[in-house]
C-alpha positions as CSV (number, residue, x, y, z in Angstrom):
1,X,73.3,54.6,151.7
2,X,76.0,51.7,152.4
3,X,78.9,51.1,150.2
4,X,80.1,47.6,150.8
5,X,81.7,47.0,148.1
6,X,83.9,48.5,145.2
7,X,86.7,46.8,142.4
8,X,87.8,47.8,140.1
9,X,86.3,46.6,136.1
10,X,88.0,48.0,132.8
11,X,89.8,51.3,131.7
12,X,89.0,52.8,128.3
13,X,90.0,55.7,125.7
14,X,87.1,54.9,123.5
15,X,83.3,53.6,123.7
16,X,83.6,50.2,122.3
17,X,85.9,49.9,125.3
18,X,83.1,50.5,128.1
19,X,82.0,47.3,130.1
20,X,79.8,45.2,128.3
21,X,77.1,45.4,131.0
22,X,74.9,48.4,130.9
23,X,74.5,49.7,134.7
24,X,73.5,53.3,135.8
25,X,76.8,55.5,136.1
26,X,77.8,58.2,138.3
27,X,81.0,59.8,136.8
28,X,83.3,62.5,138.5
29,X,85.4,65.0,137.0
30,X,87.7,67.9,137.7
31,X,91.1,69.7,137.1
32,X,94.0,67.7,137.2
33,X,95.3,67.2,141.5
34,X,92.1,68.7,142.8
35,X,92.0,65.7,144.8
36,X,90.1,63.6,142.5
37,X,91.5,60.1,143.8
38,X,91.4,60.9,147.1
39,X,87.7,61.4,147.2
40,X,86.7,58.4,145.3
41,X,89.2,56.2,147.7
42,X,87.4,58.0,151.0
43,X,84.1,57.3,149.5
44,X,84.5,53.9,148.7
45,X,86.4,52.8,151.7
46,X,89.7,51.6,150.2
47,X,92.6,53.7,150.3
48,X,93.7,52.2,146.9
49,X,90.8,51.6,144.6
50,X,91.7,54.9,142.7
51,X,95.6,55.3,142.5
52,X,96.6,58.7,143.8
53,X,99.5,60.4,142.4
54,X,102.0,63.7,143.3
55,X,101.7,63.9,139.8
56,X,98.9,65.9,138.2
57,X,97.9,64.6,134.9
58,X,98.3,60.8,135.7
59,X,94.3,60.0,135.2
60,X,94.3,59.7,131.1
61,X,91.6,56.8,130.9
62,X,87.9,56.7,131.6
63,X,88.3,54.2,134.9
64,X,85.7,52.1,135.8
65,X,84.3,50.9,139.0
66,X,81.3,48.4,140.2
67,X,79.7,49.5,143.3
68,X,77.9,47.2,145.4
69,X,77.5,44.7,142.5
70,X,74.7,47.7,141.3
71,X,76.5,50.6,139.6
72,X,79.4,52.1,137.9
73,X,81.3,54.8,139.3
74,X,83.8,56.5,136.4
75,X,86.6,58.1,137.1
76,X,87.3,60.7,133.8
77,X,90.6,62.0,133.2
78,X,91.8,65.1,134.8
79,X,91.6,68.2,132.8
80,X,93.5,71.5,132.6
81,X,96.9,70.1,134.0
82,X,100.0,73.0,132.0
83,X,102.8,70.6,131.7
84,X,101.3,68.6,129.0
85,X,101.7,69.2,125.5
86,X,98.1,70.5,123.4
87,X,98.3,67.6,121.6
88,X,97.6,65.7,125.1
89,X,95.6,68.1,126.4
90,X,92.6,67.9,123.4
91,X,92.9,63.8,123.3
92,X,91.9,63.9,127.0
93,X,89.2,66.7,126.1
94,X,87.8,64.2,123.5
95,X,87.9,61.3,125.9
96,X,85.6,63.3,128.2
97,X,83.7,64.9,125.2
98,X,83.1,61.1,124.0
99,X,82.3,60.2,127.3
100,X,79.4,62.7,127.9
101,X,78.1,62.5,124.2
102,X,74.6,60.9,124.5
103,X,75.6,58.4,127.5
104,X,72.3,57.1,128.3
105,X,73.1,55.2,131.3
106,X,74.9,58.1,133.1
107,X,72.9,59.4,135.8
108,X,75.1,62.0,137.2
109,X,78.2,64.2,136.9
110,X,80.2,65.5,140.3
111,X,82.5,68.1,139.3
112,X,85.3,68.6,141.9
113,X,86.8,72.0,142.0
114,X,89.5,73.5,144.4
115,X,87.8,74.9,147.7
116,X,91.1,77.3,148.1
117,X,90.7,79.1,144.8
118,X,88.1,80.4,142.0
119,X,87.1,78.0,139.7
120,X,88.9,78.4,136.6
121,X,87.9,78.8,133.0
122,X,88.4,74.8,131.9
123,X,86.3,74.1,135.2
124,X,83.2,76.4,134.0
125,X,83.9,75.1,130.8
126,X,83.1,71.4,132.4
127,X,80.4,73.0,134.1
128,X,78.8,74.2,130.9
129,X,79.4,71.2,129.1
130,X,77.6,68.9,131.8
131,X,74.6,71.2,132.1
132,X,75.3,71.7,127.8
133,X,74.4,67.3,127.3
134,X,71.3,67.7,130.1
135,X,73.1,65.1,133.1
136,X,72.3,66.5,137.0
137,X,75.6,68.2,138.3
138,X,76.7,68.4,141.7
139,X,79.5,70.3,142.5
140,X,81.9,69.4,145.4
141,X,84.4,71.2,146.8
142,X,87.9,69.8,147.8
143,X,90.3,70.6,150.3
144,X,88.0,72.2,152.8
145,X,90.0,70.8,155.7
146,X,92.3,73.8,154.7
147,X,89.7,76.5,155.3
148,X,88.5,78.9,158.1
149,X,85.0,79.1,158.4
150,X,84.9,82.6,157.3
151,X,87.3,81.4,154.0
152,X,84.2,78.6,153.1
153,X,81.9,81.0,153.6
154,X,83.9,83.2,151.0
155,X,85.0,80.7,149.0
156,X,80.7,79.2,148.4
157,X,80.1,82.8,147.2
158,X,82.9,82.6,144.4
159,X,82.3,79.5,143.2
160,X,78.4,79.5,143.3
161,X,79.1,83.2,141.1
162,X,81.6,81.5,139.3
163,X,80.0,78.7,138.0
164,X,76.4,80.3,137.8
165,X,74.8,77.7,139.7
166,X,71.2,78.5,140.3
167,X,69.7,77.9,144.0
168,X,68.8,74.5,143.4
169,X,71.8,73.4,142.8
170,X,74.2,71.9,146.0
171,X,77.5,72.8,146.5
172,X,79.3,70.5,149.5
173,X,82.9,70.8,151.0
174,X,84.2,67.7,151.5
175,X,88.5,66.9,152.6
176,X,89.5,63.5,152.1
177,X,92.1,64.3,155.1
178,X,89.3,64.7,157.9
179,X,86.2,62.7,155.9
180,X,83.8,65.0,157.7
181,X,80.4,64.7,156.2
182,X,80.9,61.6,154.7
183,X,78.1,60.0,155.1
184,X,76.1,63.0,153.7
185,X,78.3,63.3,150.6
186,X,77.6,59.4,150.4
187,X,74.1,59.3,150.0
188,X,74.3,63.1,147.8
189,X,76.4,61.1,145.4
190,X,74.7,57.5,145.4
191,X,71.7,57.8,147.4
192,X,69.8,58.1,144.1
193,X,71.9,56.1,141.7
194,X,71.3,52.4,142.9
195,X,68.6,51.2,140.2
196,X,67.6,54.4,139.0
């Protein structure tokens, strides 16, 4: 699969604030600065589409993006950042909650976890939610460029115990510093998204 296109369409803290337009979604989630932005931006081709920041925490909206004039790709905010007060920490929990709550046109969740550590107890949490509301999960891992090849090997194991994932279910490494598998991680994301 091609993307040719991406812009950005609308950001929202509640449902009445989703685009108008019903389109299939593919949403992606993870842990506050697991590299998030970075990934959406390699995918799509433009270095800015999703802003990138030193500063974890900054994704507090549900972001939304039309692909190739077909499909919504939604950025959800980051999750399990410490330097935020609880208060902050259980709006964005309810954004995501609200978000995943019977959301028909959502055809798929990609969880992003850290490639150089275990998963942690808010990402199995995700994890269990996703699976909990019945949406297909795949799992990438960021940061890979960072890794040894004996250290991925190490680090499938712990995640794929970690987060209980049965055999059927793919975990890819992806780095948004080297793009290397791209165009696999492309068409594992999208390939089955466009008019689904």
């Amino acid at each position: 699969m091609k993307i040719n296109t991406s812009e950005f369409v609308t950001s929202a803290v509640k449902r009445d604030q989703y685009p108008e337009e019903i389109r299939n979604e593919v949403a992606f989630v993870g842990r506050s600065n697991v590299g998030k932005s970075s990934l959406i931006n390699s995918l799509t081709n433009r270095r800015k589409l999703a802003k990138v920041s030193r500063t974890p925490g900054r994704t507090r909206l549900v972001n939304y993006f039309l692909v190739n004039n077909d499909f919504y790709l939604v950025d959800l905010p980051g999750y399990g950042y410490a330097k935020v007060s609880k208060k902050e920490k259980e709006s964005w929990g309810k954004i995501i909650e609200d978000y995943l709550y019977m959301r028909e046109p959502l055809k798929k969740v990609v969880l992003l976890v850290d490639s150089r550590h275990k998963p942690t107890a808010d990402d199995i949490m995700m994890y269990d939610w996703i699976k909990h509301y019945g949406y297909e999960v795949l799992v990438i891992a960021t940061k890979s460029d960072k890794l040894t090849n004996n250290e991925r090997v190490k680090s499938t194991k712990i995640i794929r115990e970690a987060l209980k994932l049965g055999k059927e279910e793919k975990l890819l490494f992806f780095s948004s510093l080297n793009k290397k598998g791209k165009d696999e991680l492309i068409d594992e994301v999208f390939g089955d998204i466009e008019k689904k």
